[in-house]
C-alpha positions as CSV (number, residue, x, y, z in Angstrom):
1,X,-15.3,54.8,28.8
2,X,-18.4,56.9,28.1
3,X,-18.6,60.6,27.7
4,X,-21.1,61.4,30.3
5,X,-23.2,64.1,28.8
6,X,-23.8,67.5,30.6
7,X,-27.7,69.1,31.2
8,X,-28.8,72.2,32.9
9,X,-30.4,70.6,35.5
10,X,-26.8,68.4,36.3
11,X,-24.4,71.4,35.8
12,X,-26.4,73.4,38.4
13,X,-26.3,70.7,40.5
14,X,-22.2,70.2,40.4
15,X,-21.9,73.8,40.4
16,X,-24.3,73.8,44.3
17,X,-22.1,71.0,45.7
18,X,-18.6,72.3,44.5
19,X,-20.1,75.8,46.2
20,X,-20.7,73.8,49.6
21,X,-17.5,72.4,49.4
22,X,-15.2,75.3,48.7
23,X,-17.7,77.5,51.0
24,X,-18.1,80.5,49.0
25,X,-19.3,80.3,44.6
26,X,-16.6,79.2,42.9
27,X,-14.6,81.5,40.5
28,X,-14.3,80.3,37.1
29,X,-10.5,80.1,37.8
30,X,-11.2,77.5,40.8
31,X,-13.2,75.6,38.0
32,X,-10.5,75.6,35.9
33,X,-8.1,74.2,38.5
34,X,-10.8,71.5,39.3
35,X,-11.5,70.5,36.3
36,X,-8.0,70.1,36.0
37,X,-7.1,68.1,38.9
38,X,-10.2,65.5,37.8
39,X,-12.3,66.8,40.8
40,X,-15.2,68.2,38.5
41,X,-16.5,66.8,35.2
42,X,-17.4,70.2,33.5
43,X,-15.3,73.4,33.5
44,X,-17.0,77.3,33.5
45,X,-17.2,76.5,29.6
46,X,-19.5,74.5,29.8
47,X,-21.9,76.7,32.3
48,X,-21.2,79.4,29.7
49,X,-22.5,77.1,27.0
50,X,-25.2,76.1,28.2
51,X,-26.3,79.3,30.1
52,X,-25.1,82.2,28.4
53,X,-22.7,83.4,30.9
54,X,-21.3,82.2,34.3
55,X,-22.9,84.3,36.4
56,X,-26.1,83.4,34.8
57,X,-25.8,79.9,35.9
58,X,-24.5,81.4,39.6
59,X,-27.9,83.0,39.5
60,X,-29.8,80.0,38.0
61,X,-28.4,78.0,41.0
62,X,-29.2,80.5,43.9
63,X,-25.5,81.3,44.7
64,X,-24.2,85.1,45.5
65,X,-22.6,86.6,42.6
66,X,-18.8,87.0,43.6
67,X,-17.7,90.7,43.7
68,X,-15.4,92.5,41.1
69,X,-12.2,92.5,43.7
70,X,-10.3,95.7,43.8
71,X,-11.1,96.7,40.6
72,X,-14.6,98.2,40.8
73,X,-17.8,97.8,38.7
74,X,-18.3,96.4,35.9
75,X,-17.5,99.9,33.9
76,X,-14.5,100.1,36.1
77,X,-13.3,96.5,34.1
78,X,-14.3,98.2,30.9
79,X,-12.2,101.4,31.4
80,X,-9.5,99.0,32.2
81,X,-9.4,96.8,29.2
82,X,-9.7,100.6,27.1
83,X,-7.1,101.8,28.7
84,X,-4.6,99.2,28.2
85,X,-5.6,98.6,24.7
86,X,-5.1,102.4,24.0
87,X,-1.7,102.3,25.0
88,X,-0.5,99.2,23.2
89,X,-2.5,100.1,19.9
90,X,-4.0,96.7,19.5
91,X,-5.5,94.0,21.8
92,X,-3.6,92.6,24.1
93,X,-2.6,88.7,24.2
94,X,-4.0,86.5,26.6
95,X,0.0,86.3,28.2
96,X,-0.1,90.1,28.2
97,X,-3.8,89.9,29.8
98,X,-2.0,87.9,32.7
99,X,1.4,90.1,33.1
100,X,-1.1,93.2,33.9
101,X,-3.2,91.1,35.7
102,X,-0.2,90.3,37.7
103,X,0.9,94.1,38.1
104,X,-2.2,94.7,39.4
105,X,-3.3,96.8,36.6
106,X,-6.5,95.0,35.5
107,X,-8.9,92.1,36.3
108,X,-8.1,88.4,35.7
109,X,-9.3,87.5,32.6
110,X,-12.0,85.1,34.6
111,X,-13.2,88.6,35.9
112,X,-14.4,89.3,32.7
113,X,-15.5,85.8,31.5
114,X,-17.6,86.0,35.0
115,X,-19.3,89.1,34.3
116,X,-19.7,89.1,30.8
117,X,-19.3,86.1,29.5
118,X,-16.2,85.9,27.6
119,X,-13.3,88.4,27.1
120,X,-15.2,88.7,23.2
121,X,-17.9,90.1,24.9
122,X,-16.0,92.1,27.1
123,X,-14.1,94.2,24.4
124,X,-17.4,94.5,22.3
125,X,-18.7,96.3,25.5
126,X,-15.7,98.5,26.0
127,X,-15.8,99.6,22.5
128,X,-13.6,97.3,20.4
129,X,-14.5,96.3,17.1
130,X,-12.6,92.6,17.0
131,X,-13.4,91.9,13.5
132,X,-11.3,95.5,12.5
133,X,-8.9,94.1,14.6
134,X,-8.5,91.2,13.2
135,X,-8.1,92.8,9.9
136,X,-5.4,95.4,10.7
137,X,-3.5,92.3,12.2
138,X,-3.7,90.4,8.6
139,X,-2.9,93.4,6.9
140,X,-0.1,94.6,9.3
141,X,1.6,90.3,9.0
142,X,0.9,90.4,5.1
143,X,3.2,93.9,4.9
144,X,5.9,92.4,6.8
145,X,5.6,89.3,4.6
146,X,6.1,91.3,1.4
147,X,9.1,92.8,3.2
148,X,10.9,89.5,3.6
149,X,10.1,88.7,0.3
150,X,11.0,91.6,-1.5
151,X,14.5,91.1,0.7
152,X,15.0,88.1,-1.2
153,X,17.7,87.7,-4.0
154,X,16.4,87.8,-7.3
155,X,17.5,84.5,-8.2
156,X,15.5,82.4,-5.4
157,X,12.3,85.1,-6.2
158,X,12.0,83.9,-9.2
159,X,12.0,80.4,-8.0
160,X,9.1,80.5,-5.9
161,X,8.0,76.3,-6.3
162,X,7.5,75.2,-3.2
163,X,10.4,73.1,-3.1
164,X,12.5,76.4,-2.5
165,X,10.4,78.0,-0.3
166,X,10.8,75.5,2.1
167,X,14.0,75.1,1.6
168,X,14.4,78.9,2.7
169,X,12.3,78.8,5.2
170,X,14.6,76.1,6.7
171,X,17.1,78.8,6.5
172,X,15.2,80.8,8.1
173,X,14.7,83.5,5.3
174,X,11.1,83.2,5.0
175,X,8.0,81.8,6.2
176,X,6.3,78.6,5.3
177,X,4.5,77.7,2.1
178,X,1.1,77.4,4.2
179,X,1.9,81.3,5.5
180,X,2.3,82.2,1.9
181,X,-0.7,80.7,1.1
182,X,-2.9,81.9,3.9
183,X,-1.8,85.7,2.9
184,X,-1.7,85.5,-1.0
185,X,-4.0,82.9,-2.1
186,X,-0.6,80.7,-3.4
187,X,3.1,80.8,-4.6
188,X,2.3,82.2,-7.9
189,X,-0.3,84.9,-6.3
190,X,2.9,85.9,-4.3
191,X,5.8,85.6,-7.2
192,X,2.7,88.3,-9.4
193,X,2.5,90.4,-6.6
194,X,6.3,91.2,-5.9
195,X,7.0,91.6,-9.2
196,X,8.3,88.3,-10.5
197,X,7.1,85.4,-13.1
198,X,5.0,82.9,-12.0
199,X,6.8,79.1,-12.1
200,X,5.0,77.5,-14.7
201,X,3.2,74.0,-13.4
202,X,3.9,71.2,-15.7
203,X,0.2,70.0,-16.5
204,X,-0.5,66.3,-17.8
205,X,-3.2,65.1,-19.4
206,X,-5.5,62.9,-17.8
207,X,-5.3,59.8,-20.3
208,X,-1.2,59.8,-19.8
209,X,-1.8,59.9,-15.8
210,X,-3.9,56.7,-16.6
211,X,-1.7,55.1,-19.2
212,X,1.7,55.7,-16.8
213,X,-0.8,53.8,-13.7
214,X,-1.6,51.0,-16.6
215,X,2.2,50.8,-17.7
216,X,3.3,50.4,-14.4
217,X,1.0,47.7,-13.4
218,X,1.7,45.9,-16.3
219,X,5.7,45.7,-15.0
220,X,5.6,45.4,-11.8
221,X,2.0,42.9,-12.0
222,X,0.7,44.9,-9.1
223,X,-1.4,48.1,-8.5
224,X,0.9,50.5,-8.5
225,X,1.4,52.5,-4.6
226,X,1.0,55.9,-3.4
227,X,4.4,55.7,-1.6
228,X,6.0,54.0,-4.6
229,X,4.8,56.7,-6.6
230,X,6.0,60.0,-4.6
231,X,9.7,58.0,-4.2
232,X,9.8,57.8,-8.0
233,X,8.4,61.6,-8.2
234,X,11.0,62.5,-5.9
235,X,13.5,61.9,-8.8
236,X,11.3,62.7,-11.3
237,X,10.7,59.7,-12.7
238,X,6.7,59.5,-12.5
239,X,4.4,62.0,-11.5
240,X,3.5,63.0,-8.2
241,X,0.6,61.0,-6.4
242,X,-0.4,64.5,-5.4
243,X,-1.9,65.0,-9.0
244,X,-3.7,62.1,-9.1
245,X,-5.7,62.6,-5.9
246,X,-6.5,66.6,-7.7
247,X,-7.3,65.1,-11.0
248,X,-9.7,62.1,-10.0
249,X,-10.1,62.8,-6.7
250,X,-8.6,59.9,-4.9
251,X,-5.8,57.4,-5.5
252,X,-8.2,54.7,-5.6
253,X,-10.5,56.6,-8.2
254,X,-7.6,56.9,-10.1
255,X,-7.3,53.6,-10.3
256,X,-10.3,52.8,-10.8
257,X,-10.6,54.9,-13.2
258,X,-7.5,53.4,-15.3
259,X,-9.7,50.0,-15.1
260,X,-7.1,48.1,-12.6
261,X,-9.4,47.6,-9.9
């Protein structure tokens, strides 16, 4: 079934008859629940896409602009997204945005996507520099890292292939290769900067990766595959189909490349 496509002039539309039906301008919560239940075919995202903010759209389609509840003006929202991010130290979750919500303590979240177009917006307004933020969180997740790392016995730090990391992370000693990855730039970025010697990758040369492809087509009299490939590196019997894909880019350039196809 077709996509059908959304356009200002539709979206105001939708947005005038769901406003007749419900009897006041809908919240972008009752949107969301809508949208939801398969009522409506375009969710407050999509107003905010296409119009900058919800309220804008409200306004674009002669609606009243619903009123800020209990908690005040708009600075009122502001003081109240300071406040709570003051006394945590951070930004808050989006689950922690709906606990205080909940406690009465601040806004729905769809308070602030209303009036200012998204919670982003909302915490630049208040004072909140996201992308500082974002960069005490790396920095705060990369220390704890090198905590559990440095925790480790020496023998498995200096084993650091990624074999054995996921094998401790299975036991729930450290986190996942992609983690390590993510914070260090690789496994031997993160055996240099706890102190241990990199694992040493055994490199091949490209002719022998093509003369092990030709060898094997010649015995078995048919292109060689990639899952016949990683079985047999499994036990370290051929190389891994991994390095093939790095080396020539593809398993089929590979092969190509090796003249059997």
């Amino acid at each position: 079934m077709k996509k059908e496509r959304h356009t200002r002039k539709r979206l105001i539309t939708k947005l005038q008859e769901t406003a007749e039906k419900l009897g006041h301008t809908p919240t972008c919560q009752e949107l969301g629940k809508l949208f939801k239940d398969g009522q409506i075919k375009a969710s407050w995202p999509a107003y905010q896409y296409y119009f900058g903010t919800y309220n804008k759209a409200v306004r674009k389609a002669k609606l009243p602009i619903n009123k800020i509840s209990k908690h005040g003006s708009r600075k009122k929202l502001l003081e109240d997204l300071k406040e709570i991010y003051d006394d945590l130290g951070r930004v808050p979750t989006t689950d922690e945005l709906k606990d205080f919500h909940t406690k009465g303590k601040i806004a729905s979240r769809y308070s602030f996507i209303d009036h200012f177009g998204s919670l982003k917006n909302a915490y630049q307004k208040a004072g909140i520099d996201l992308a500082q933020e974002k960069l005490k969180t790396f920095e705060k997740k990369r220390t704890l890292l090198l905590e559990q790392l440095r925790r480790l016995p020496l023998e498995d730090k200096q084993q650091l292939t990624i074999t054995k990391v996921k094998e401790l992370h299975k036991r729930g000693k450290i986190s996942c290769p992609a983690t390590l990855y993510r914070y260090f730039g690789g496994l031997n970025k993160t055996a240099g900067i706890i102190g241990c010697t990199p694992v040493k990758v055994r490199k091949y040369q490209t002719e022998y990766l093509l003369d092990i492809l030709r060898k094997e087509f010649k015995f078995t009299g048919q292109l060689p595959t990639w899952n016949y490939f990683y079985e047999m590196s499994k036990l370290n019997l051929l190389p891994s189909p991994s390095t093939y894909r790095y080396r020539f880019g593809s398993w089929n350039k590979a092969a190509k490349k090796a003249g059997l196809c």
